[in-house]
PyMOL Python script that loads the backbone (N, CA, C, O; Angstrom):
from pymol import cmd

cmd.read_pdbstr("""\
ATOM      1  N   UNK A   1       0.849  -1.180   0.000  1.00  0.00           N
ATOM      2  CA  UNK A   1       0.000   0.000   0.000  1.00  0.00           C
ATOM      3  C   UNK A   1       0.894   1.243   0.000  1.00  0.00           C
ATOM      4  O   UNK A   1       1.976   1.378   0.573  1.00  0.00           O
ATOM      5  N   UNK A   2       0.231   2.121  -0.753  1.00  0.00           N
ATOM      6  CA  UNK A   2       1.193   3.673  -0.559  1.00  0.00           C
ATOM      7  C   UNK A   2       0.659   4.433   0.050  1.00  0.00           C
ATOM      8  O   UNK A   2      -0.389   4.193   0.649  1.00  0.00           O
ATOM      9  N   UNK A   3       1.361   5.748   0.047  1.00  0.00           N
ATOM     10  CA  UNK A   3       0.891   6.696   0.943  1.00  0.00           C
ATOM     11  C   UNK A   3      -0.013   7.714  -0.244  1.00  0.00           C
ATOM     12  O   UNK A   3       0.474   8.106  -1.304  1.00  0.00           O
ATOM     13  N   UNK A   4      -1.423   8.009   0.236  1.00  0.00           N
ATOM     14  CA  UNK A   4      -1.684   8.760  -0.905  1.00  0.00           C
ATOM     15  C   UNK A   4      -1.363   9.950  -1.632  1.00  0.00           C
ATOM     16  O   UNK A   4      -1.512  10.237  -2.820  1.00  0.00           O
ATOM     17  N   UNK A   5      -0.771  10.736  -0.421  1.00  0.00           N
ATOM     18  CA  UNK A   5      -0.144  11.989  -0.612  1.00  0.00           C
ATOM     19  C   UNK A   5       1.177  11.855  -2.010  1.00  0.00           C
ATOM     20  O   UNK A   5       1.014  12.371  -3.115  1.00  0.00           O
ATOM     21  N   UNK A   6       2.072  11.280  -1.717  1.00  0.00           N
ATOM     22  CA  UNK A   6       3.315  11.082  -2.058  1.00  0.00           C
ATOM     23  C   UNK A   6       3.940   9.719  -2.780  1.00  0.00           C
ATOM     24  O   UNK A   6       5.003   9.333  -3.265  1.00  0.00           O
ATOM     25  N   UNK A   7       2.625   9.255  -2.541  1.00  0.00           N
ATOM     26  CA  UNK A   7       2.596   7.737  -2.982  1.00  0.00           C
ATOM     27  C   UNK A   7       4.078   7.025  -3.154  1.00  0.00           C
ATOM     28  O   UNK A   7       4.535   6.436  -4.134  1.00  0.00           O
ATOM     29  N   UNK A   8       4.706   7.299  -1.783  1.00  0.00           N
ATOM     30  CA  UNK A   8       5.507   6.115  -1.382  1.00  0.00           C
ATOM     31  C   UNK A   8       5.288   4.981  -0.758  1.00  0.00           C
ATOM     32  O   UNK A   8       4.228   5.037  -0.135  1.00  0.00           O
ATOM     33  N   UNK A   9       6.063   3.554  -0.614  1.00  0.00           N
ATOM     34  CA  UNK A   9       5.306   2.715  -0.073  1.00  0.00           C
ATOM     35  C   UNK A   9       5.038   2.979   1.745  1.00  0.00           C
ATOM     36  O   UNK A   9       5.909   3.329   2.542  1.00  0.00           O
ATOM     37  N   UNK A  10       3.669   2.706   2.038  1.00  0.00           N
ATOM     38  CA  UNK A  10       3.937   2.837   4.207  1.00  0.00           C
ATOM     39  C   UNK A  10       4.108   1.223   4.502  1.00  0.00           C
ATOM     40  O   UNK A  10       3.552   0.149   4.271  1.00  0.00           O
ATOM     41  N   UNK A  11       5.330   1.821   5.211  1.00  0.00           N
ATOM     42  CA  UNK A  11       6.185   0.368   5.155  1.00  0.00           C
ATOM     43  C   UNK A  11       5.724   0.128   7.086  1.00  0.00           C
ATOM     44  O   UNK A  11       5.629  -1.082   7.291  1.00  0.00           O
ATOM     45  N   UNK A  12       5.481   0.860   8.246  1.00  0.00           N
ATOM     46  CA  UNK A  12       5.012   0.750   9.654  1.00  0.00           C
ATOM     47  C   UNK A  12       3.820   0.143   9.334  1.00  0.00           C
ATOM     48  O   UNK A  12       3.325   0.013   8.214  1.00  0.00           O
ATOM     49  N   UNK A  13       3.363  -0.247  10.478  1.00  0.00           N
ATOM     50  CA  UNK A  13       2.270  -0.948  11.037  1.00  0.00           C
ATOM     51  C   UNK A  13       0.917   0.329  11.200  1.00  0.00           C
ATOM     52  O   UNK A  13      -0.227   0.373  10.747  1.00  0.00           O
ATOM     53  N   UNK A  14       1.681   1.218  12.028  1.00  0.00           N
ATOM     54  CA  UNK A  14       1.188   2.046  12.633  1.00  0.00           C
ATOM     55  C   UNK A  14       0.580   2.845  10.776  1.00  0.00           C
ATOM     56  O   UNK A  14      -0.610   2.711  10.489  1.00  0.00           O
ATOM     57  N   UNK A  15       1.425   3.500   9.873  1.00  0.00           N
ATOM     58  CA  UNK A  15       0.957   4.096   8.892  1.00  0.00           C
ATOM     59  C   UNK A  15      -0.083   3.218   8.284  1.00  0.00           C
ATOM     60  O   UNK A  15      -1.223   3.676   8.195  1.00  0.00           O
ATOM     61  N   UNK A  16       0.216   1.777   7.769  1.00  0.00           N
ATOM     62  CA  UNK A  16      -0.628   1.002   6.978  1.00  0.00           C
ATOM     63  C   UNK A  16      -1.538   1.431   7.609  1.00  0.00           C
ATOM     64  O   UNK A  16      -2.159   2.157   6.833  1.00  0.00           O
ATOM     65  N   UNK A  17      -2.167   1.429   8.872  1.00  0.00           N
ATOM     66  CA  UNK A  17      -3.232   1.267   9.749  1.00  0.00           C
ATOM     67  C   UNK A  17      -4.603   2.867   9.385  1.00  0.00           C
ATOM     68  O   UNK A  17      -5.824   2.965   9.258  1.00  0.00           O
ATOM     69  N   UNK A  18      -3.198   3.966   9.351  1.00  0.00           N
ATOM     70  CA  UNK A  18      -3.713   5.100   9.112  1.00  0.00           C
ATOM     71  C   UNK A  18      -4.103   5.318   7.452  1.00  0.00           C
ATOM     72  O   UNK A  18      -5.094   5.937   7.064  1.00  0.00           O
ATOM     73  N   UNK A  19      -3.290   4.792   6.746  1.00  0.00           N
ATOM     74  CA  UNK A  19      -3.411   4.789   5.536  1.00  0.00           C
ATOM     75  C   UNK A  19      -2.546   6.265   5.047  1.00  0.00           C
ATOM     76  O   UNK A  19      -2.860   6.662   3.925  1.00  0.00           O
ATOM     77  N   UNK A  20      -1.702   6.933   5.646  1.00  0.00           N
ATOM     78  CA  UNK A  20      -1.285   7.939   5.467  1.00  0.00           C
ATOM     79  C   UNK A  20       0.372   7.731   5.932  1.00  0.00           C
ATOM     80  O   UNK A  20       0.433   6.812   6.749  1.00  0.00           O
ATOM     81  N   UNK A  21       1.631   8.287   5.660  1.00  0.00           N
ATOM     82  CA  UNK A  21       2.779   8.181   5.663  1.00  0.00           C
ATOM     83  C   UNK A  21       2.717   9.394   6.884  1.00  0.00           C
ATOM     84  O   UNK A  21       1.865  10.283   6.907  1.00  0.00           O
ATOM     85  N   UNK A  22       3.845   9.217   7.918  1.00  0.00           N
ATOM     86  CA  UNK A  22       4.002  10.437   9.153  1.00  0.00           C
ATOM     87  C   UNK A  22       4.332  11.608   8.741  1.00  0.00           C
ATOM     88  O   UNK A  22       4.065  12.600   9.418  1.00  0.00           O
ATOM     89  N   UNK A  23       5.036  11.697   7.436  1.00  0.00           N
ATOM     90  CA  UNK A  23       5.393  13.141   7.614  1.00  0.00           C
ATOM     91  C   UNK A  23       4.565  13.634   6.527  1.00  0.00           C
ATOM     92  O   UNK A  23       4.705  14.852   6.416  1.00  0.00           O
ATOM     93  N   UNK A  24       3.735  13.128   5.664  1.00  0.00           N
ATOM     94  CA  UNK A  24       2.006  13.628   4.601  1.00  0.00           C
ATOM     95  C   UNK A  24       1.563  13.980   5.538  1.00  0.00           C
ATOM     96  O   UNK A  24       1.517  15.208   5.600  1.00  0.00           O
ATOM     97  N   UNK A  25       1.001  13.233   6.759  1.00  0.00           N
ATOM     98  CA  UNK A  25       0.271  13.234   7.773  1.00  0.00           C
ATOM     99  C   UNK A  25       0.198  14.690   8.524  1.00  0.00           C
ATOM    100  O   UNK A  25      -0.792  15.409   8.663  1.00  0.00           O
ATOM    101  N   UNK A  26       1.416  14.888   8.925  1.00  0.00           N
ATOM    102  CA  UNK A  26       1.667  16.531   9.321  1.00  0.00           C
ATOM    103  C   UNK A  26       1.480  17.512   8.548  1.00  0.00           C
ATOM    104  O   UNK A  26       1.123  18.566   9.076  1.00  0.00           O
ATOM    105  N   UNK A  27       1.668  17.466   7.041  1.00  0.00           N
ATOM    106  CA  UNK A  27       1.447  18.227   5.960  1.00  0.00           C
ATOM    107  C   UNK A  27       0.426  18.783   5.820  1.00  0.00           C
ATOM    108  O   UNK A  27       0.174  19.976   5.650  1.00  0.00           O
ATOM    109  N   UNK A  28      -0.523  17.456   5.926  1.00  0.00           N
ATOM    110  CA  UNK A  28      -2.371  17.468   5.917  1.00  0.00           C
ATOM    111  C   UNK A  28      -2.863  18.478   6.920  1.00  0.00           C
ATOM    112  O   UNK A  28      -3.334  19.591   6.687  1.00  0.00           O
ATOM    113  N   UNK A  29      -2.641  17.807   8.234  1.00  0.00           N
ATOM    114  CA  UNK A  29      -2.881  18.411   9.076  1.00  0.00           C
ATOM    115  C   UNK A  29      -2.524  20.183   9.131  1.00  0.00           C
ATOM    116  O   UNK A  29      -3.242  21.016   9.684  1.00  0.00           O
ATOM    117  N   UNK A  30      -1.534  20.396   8.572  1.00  0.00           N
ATOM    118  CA  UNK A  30      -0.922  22.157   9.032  1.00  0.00           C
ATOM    119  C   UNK A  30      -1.921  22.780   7.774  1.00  0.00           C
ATOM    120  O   UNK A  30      -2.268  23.959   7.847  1.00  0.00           O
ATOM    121  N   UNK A  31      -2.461  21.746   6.372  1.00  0.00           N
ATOM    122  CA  UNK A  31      -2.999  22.401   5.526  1.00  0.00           C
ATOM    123  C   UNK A  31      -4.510  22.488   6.150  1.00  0.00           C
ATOM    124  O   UNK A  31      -5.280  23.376   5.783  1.00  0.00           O
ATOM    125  N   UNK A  32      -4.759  21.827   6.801  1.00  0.00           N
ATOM    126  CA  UNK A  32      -6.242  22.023   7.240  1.00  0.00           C
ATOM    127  C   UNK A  32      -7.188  23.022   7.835  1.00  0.00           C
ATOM    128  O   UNK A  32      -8.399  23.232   7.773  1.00  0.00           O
ATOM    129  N   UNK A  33      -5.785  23.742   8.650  1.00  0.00           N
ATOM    130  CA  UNK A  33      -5.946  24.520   9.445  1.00  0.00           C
ATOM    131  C   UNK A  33      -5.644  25.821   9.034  1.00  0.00           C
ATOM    132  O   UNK A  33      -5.805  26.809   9.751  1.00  0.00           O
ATOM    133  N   UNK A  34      -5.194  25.841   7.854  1.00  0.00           N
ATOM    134  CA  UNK A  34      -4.807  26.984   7.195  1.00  0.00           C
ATOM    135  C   UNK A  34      -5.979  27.731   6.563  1.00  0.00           C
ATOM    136  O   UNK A  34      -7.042  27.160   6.807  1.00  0.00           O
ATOM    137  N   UNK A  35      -6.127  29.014   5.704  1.00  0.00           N
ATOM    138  CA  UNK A  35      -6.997  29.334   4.211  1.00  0.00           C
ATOM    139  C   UNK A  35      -5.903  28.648   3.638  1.00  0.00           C
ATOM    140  O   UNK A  35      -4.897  28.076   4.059  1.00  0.00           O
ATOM    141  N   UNK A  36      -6.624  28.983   2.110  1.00  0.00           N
ATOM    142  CA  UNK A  36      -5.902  28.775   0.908  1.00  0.00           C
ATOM    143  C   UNK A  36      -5.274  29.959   0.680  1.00  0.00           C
ATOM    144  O   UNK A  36      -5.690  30.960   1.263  1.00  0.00           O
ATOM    145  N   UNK A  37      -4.244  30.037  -0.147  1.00  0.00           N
ATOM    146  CA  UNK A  37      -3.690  30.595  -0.815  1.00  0.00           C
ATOM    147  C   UNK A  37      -4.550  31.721  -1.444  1.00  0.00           C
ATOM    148  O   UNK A  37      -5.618  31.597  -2.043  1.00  0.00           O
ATOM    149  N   UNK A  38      -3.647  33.161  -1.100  1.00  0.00           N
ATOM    150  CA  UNK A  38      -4.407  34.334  -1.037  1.00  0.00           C
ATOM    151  C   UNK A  38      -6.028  35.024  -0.429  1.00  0.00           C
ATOM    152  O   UNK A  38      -6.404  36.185  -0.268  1.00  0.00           O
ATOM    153  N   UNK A  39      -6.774  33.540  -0.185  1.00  0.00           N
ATOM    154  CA  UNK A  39      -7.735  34.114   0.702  1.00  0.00           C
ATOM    155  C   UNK A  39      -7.461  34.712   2.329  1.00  0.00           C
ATOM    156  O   UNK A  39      -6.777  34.183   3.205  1.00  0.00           O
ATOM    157  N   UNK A  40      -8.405  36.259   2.407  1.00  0.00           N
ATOM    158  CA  UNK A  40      -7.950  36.725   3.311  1.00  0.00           C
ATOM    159  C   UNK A  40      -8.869  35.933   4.928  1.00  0.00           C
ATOM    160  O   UNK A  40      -9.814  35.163   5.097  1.00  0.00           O
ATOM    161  N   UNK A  41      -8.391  36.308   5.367  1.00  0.00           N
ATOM    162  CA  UNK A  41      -8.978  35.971   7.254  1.00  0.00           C
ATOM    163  C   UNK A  41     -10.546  36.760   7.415  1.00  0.00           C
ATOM    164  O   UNK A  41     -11.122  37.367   6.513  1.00  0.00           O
ATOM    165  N   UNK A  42     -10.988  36.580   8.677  1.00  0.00           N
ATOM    166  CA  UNK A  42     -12.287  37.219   8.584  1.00  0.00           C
ATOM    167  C   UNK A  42     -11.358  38.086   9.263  1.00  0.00           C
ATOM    168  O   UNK A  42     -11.158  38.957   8.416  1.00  0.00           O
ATOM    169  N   UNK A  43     -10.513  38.445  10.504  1.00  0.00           N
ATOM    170  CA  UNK A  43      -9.768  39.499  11.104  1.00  0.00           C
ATOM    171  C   UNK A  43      -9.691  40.398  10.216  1.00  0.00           C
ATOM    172  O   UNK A  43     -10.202  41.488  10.473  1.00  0.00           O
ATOM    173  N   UNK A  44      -8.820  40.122   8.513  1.00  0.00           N
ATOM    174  CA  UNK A  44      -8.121  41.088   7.798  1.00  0.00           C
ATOM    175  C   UNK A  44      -9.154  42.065   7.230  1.00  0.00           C
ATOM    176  O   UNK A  44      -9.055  43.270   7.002  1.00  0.00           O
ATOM    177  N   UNK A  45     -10.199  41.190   7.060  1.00  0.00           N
ATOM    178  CA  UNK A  45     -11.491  41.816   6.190  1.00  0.00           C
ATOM    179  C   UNK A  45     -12.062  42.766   7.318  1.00  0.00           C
ATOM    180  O   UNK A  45     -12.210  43.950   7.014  1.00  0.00           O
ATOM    181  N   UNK A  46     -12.365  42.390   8.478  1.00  0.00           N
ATOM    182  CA  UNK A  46     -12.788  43.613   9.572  1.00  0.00           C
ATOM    183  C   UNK A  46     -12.402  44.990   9.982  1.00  0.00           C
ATOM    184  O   UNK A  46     -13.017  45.991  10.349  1.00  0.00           O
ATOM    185  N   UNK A  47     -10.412  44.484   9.665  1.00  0.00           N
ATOM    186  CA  UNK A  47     -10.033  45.320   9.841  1.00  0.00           C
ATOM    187  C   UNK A  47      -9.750  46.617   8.415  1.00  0.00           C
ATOM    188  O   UNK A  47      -9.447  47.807   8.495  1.00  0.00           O
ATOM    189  N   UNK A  48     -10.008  45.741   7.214  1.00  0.00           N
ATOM    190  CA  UNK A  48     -10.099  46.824   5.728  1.00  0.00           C
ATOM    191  C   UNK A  48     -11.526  47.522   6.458  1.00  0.00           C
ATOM    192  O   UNK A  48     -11.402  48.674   6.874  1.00  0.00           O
ATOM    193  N   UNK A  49     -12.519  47.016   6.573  1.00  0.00           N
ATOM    194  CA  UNK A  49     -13.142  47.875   6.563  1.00  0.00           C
ATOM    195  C   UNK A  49     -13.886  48.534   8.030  1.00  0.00           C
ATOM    196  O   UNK A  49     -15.019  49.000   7.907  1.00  0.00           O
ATOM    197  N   UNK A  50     -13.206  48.557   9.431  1.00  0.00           N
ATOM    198  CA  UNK A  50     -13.181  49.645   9.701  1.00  0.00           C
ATOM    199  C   UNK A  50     -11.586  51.004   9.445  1.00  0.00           C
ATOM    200  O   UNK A  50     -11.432  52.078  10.025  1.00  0.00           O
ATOM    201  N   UNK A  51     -10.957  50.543   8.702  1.00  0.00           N
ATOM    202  CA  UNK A  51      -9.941  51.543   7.738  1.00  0.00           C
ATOM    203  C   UNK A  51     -10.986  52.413   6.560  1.00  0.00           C
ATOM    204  O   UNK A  51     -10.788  53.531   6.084  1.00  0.00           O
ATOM    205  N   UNK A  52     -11.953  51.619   6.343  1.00  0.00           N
ATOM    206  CA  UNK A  52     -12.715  52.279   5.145  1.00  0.00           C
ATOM    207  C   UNK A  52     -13.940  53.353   6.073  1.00  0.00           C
ATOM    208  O   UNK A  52     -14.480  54.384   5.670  1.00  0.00           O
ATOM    209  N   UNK A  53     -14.058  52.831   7.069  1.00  0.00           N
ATOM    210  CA  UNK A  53     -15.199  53.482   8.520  1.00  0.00           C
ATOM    211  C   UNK A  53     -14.623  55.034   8.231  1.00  0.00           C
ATOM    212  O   UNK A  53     -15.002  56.083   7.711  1.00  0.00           O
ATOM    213  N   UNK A  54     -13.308  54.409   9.000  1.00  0.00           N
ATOM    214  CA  UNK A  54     -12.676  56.056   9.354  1.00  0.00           C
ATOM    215  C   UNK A  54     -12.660  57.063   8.361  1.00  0.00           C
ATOM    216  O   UNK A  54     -13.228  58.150   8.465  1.00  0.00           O
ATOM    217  N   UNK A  55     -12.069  56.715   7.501  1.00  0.00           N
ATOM    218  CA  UNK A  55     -11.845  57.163   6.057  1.00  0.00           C
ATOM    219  C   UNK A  55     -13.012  57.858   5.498  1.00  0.00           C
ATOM    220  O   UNK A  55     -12.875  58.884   4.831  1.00  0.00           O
ATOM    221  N   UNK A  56     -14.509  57.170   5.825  1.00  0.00           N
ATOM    222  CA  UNK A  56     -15.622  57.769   5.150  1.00  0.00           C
ATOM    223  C   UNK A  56     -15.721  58.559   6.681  1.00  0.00           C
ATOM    224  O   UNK A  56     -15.380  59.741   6.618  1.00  0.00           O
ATOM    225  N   UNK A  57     -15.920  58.328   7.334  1.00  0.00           N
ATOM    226  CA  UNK A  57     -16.119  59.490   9.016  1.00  0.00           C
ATOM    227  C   UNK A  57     -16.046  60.850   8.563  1.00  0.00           C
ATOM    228  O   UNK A  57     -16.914  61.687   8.316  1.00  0.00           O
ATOM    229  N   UNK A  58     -14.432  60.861   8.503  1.00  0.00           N
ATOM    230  CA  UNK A  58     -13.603  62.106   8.261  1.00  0.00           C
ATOM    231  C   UNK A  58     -14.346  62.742   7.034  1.00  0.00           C
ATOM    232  O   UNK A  58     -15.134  63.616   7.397  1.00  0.00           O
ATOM    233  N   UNK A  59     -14.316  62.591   6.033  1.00  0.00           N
ATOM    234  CA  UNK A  59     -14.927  62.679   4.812  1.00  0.00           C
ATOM    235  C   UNK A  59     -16.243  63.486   4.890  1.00  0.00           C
ATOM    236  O   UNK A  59     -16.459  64.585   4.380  1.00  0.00           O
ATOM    237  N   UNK A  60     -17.230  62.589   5.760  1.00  0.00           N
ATOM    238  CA  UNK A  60     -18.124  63.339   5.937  1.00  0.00           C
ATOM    239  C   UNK A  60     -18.015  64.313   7.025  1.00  0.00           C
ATOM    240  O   UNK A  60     -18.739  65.285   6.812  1.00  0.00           O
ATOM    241  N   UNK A  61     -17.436  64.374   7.982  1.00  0.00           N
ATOM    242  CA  UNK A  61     -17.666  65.567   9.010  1.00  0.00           C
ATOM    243  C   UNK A  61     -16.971  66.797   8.255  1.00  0.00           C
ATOM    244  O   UNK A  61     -16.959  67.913   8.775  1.00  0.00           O
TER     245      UNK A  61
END
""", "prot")
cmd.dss("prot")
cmd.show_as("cartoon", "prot")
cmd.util.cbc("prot")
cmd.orient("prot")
């Protein structure tokens, strides 16, 4: 059996079992928890737009 990621063979007990190789395994995991690539955070987006708040504030007073 291989590993699906990298499709080397999982030669442990412990991987066959998981079906995943240890260090795919960590890969997966750090990607899971991530966005993708160039999508922003809900933080970043809150913070564009109270930058856009102020910006119109001033503007109008």
């Amino acid at each position: 059996m291989n590993c699906p990621v990298c499709n080397r063979p999982l030669k442990s007990k412990k991987s066959l079992s998981k079906g995943i190789g240890p260090v795919c395994e960590i890969k997966v995991k750090k990607l899971e928890n991530s966005p993708p690539e160039g999508q922003i955070t809900i933080d970043e987006l809150l913070d564009k737009q109270s930058v856009k708040d102020e910006i119109y504030a001033k503007d109008v007073a």
